[in-house]
C-alpha positions in Angstrom: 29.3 73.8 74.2 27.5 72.4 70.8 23.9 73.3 71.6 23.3 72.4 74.9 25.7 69.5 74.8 28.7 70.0 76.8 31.9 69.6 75.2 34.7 70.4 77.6 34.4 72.3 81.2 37.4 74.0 83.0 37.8 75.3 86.1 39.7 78.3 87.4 40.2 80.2 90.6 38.2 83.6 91.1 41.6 85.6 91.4 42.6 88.7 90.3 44.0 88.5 86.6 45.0 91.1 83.6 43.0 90.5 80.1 46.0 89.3 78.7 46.3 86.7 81.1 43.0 85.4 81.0 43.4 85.5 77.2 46.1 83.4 77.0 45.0 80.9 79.7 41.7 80.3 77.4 43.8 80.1 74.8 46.0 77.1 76.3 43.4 75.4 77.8 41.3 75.3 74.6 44.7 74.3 72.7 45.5 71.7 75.5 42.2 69.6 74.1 42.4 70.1 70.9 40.0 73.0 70.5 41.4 76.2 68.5 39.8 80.0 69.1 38.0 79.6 65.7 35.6 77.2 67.0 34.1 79.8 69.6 31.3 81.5 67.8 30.0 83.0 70.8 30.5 83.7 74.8 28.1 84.0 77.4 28.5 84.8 81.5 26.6 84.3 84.1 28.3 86.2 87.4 28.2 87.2 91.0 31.4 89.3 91.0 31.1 92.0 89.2 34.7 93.2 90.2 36.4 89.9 87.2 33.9 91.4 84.5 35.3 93.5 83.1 38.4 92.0 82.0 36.6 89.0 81.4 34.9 91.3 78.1 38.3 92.6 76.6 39.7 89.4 77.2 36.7 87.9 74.9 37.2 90.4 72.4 40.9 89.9 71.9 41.6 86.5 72.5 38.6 85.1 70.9 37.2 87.5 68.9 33.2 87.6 70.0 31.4 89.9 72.5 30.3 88.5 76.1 27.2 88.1 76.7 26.6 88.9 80.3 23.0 87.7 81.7 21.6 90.5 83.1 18.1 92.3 82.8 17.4 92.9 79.8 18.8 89.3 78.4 15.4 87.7 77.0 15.5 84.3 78.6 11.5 83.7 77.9 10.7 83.0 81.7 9.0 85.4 83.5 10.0 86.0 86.6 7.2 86.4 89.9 9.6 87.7 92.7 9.1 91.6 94.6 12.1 92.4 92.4 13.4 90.5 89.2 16.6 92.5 89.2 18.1 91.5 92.0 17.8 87.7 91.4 21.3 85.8 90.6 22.0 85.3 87.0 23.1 81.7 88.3 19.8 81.4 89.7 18.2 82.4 86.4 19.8 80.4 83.9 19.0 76.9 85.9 15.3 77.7 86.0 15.9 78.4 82.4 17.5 74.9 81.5 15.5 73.1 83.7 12.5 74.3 82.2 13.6 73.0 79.0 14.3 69.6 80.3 11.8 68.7 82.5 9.3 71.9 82.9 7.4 73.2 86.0 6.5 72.4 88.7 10.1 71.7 89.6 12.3 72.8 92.4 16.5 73.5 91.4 19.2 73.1 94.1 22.5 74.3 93.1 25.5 73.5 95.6 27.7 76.7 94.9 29.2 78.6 97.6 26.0 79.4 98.8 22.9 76.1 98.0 20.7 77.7 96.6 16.1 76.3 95.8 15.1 78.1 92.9 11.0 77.5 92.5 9.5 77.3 88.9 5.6 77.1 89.2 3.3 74.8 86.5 3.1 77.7 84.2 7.1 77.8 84.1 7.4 81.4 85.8 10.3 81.7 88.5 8.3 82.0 91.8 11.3 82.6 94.1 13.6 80.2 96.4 15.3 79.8 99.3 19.5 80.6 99.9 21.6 78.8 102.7 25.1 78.3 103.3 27.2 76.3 101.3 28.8 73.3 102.4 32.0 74.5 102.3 31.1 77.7 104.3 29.8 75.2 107.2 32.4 73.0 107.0 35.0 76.4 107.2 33.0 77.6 110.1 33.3 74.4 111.9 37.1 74.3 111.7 37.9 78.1 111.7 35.7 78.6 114.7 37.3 75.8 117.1 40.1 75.0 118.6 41.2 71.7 118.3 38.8 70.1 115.2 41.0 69.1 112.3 40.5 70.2 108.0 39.1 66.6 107.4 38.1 64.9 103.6 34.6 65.4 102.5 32.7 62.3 102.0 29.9 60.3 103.5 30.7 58.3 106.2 29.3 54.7 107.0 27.5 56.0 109.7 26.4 58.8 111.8 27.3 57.4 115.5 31.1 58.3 114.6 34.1 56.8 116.6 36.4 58.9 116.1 36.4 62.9 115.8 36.9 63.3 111.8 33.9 60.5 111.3 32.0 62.4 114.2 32.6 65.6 111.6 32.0 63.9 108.5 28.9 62.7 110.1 28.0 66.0 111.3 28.8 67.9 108.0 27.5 65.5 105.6 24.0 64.1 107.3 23.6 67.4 109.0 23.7 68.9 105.5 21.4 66.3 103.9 19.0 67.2 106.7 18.8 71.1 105.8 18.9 70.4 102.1 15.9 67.8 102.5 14.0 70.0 105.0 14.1 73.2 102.8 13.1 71.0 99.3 10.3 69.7 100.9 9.2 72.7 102.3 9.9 74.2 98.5 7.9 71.6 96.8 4.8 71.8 99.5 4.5 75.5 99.3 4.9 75.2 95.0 3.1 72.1 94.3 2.9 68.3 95.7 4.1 67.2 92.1 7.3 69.2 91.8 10.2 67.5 90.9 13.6 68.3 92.7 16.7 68.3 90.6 20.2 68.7 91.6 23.2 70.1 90.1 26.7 72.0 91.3 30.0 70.8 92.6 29.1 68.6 95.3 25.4 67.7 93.9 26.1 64.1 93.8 27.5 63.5 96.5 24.6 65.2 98.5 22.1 63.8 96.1 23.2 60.0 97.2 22.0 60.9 100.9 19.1 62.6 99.8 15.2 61.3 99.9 14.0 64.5 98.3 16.5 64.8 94.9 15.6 62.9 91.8 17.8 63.8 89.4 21.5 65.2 88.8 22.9 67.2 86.0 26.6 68.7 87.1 26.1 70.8 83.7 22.5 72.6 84.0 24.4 75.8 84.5 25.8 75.8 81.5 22.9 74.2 79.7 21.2 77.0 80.5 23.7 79.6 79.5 24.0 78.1 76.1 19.8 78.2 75.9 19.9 82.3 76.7 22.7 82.8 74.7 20.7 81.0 71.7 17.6 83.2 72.5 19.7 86.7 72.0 21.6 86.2 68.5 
């Protein structure tokens, strides 16, 4: 990142791995794109697996020579959160209310396509109000195939239409439509509940791709994750 412009993203599987090889693959993949360690003045994480943590700190300290930042509790993001209990709301969560707060402001209603989809509510007076969590669309599509006997892996995408002729259009029909339909639903019934103005924003993996089908989202931005980690990371130096 340079501010809260993104410079170059990367991604990696979720596997096991030793500091020194999470280290060294930072290392290469900074190298690969002309980046060198000396450029990284700081590191910030925002996770759900608390089990990759800790490596992921002594592999920051050795390889590029800053502490992690993990967003946690007692990170000062300047939103206050409204829910029964702050501490248990993802750090994901937090840092997309966060950046979109700073790029459009409350009222405004985030859905993040991760392996869960996630609504995260931000009232008019920018507090985090709450949200919603369903399956991802992997997870569905994983049931679907997992769970029957005879339905194919098929490619995701949108299909031309949602009579389909054959079974992997009938599934792409099912998956993608079906999914637009919860998505849709639970924004609406996000912004009605917060306010009639809210604006619904997208972002995660498959945000676009769900975002062409949708009537509810406005806008896309793959990298308000990150946006937002850079903004609390800036807040706590």
């Amino acid at each position: 990142m340079d501010g809260t412009s993104v410079v170059q993203t990367w991604r990696i599987s979720t596997i096991p791995r030793t500091t020194d090889e999470l280290g060294l693959l930072w290392v290469q993949l900074l190298g690969h794109h002309g980046h060198s360690v000396r450029e990284v003045q700081g590191a910030v994480c925002s996770s759900v697996v608390p089990s990759v943590v800790f490596n992921f700190e002594k592999a920051t300290r050795r390889y590029l020579e800053c502490d992690l930042m993990m967003i946690g509790p007692k990170v000062k993001t300047g939103m206050k959160v409204r829910t029964d209990n702050p501490k248990e709301v993802g750090a994901d969560r937090i840092v997309n209310a966060v950046a979109a707060i700073a790029r459009w402001g409350g009222p405004i209603v985030v859905v993040d396509f991760g392996t869960a989809t996630t609504f995260d509510c931000v009232n008019a007076e920018n507090e985090y109000v709450g949200g919603a969590i369903a399956p991802g669309f992997r997870i569905s599509e994983e049931a679907l195939v997992s769970h029957t006997a005879q339905l194919p892996r098929i490619e995701v995408s949108r299909p031309p239409t949602a009579i389909g002729k054959n079974t992997v259009h009938a599934m792409q029909a099912g998956l993608y439509f079906g999914y637009v339909g919860l998505v849709d639903a639970l924004a609406r019934r996000c912004r009605e509940e917060l306010s009639p103005t809210a604006k619904v924003v997208a972002t995660g993996g498959l945000a676009t791709m769900i975002a062409d089908g949708s009537e509810v989202i406005e806008e896309v931005d793959p990298h308000l994750t990150l946006r937002g980690l850079a903004l609390v990371h800036a807040k706590n130096r």
